[in-house]
N, C-alpha and C positions, 0 to 999 in steps of 0.2 A: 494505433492498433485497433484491431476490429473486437471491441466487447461482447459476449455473448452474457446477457445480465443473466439470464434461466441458469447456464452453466455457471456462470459465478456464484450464483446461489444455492445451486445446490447442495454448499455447506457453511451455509447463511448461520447455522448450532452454533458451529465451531468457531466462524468468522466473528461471532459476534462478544466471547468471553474476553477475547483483547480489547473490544472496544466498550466494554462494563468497565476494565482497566483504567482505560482512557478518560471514561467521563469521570470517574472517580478524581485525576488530578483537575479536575476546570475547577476555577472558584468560581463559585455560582454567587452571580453580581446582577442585576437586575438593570434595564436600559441599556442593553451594550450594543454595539455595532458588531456581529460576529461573521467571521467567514471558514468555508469550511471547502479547504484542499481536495480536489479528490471528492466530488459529494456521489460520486455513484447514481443510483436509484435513488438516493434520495431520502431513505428509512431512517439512517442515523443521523443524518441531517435536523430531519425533524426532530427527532429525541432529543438532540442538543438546545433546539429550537423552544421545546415544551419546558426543558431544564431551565431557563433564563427568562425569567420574567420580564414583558415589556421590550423586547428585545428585538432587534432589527439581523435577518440570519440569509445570509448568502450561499448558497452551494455552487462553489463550479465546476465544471469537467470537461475532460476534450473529446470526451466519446457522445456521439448522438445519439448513439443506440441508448445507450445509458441516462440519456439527459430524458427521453420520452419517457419514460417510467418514471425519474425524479417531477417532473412539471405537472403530474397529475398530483403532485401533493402540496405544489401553490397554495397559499394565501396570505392572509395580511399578518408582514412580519417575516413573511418566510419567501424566499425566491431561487432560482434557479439560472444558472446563464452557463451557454459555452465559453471556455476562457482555458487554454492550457497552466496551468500550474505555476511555471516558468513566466507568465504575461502577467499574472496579476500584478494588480497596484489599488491605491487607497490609502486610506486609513484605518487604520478595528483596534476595537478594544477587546478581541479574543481568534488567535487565527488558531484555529484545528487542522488537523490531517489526520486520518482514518485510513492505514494502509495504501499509502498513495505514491509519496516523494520519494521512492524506492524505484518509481519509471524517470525520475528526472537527473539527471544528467547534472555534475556540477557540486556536491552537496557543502563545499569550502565553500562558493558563494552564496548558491540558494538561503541559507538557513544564517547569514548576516542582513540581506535582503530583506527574509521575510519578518525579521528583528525590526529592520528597520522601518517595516508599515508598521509596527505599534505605536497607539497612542500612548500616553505616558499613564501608567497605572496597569501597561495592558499586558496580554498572557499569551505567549505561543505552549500548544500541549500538541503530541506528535506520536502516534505510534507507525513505527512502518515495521515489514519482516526485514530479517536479519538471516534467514536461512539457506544462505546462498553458497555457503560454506559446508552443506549435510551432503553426505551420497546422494541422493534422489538427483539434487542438481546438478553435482560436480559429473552425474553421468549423462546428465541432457549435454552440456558441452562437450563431453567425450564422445558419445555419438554423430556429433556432430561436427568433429574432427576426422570424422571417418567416409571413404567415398562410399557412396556415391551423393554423400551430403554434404561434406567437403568443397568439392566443386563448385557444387548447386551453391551453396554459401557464398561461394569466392572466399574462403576462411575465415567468415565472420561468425566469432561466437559472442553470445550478449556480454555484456561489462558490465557488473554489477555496481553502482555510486556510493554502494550500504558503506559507512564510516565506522569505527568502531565506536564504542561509549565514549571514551576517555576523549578521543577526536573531537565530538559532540558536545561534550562537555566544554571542553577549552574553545571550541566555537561557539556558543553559549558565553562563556565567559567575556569572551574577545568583544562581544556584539555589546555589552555594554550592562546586560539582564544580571537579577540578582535571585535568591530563593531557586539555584538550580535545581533541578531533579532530573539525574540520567539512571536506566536500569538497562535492566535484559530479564527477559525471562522467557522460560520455556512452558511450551503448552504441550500435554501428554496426546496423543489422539491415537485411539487404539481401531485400528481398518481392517475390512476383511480379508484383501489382499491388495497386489502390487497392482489390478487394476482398478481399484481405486484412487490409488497415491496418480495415476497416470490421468485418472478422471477429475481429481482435485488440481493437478498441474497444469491440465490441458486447460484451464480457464486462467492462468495468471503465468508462469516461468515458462510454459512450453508457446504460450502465443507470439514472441518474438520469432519464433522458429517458423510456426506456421505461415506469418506472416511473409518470410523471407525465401523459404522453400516455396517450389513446384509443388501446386496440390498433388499431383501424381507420385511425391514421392511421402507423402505424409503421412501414409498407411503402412509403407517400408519403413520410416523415421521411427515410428511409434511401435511397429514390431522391434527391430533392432534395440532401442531402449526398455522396452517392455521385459525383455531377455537378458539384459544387465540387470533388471532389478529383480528378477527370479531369481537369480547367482547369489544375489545382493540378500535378497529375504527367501532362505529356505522352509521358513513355519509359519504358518497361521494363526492367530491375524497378526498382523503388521503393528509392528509397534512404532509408527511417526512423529519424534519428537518434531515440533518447530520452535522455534527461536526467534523473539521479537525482543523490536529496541524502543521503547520509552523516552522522552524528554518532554519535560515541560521548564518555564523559568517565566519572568515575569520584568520587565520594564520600569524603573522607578518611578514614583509620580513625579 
């Protein structure tokens, strides 16, 4: 998909309380080999990076757009490389993900896999969304069940891989790791309207769409949904729960 980093950012506030979350579960070990799923720009990357003394810290990504802004924050200890998600291999003694593994495809395997790059001692921590199940999105599918996007789709609507806790857990378990830790939690986020929620989406759940639609008809796509969610939210402001999924767990020595 085609990243727009400025759009993604623009609620870099809000993006970023899950991932204070996140680093909260790392144990902070000094000398590690670390990789980090999904490294975006690059921002939290580093932060991981400054968190781990001595430490050797890889970001990858399959977006280019997104790798340029990450590569300006190069140096010694810290790097950057194109790699889908799904490609990686190695060894580490700490794999991250920061809102990522929620585009991959597979997550029964994925997350035995990425078990199985730990060194022994080592730690997978993982936040992805889990909000794929709220109105906002269950009406980007619905509109998009509808012609004249239907068509244009050929009746493809995205497929979400998000697993529940419990699922996540027992994959976890299964992979061999011990000191599980699976949650969920919700983040309150209070907007001023439903063109917001559309300006927040249009950087992450509504890009599969874009991608797959005729730019011609994306101005139509975006009214038509824009119109469900006025139905949807009659009062100002918008009260946007999201809903994210947690796991971390850790590899015996």
């Amino acid at each position: 998909m085609s990243w727009n980093p400025e759009l993604y950012h623009k609620f870099q506030k809000e993006r970023f309380a899950p991932f204070k979350d996140l680093m909260d579960l790392i144990v902070v070990r000094g000398g590690l080999k670390v990789l980090d799923l999904g490294c975006g720009t690059g921002e939290l990357t580093q932060m991981v990076s400054e968190l781990l003394p001595e430490s050797q810290t890889l970001g990858i990504d399959s977006s280019p757009n997104m790798l340029k802004k990450a590569v300006e924050k190069k140096h010694i200890g810290l790097d950057f490389e194109l790699c889908p998600i799904q490609e990686v291999s190695g060894s580490w003694d700490l794999i991250f993900s920061n809102a990522a593994i929620q585009w991959v495809d597979n997550h029964e395997e994925l997350i035995p896999r990425l078990v199985s790059l730990l060194n022994p001692g080592g730690q997978i921590a993982i936040q992805l969304p889990a909000n794929h199940n709220h109105p906002t999105q269950q009406l980007i599918a619905e509109t998009a069940g509808e012609d004249p996007y239907k068509n244009a789709l050929n009746n493809w609507r995205r497929k979400w891989s998000v697993l529940s806790i419990l699922e996540y857990s027992e994959l976890l378990y299964d992979s061999g790791v011990e000191d599980i830790n699976v949650f969920e939690k919700i983040y309150p986020h209070i907007l001023d309207d439903v063109n917001v929620i559309i300006e927040w989406l249009s950087g992450t759940a509504l890009l599969p769409y874009f991608e797959c639609l005729p730019e011609d008809l994306h101005h139509d796509f975006i009214n038509s949904y824009r119109k469900k969610l006025q139905d949807l939210y009659t009062k100002k402001p918008v009260f946007f729960p999201y809903q994210r999924i947690f796991f971390s767990a850790k590899l015996p020595d």
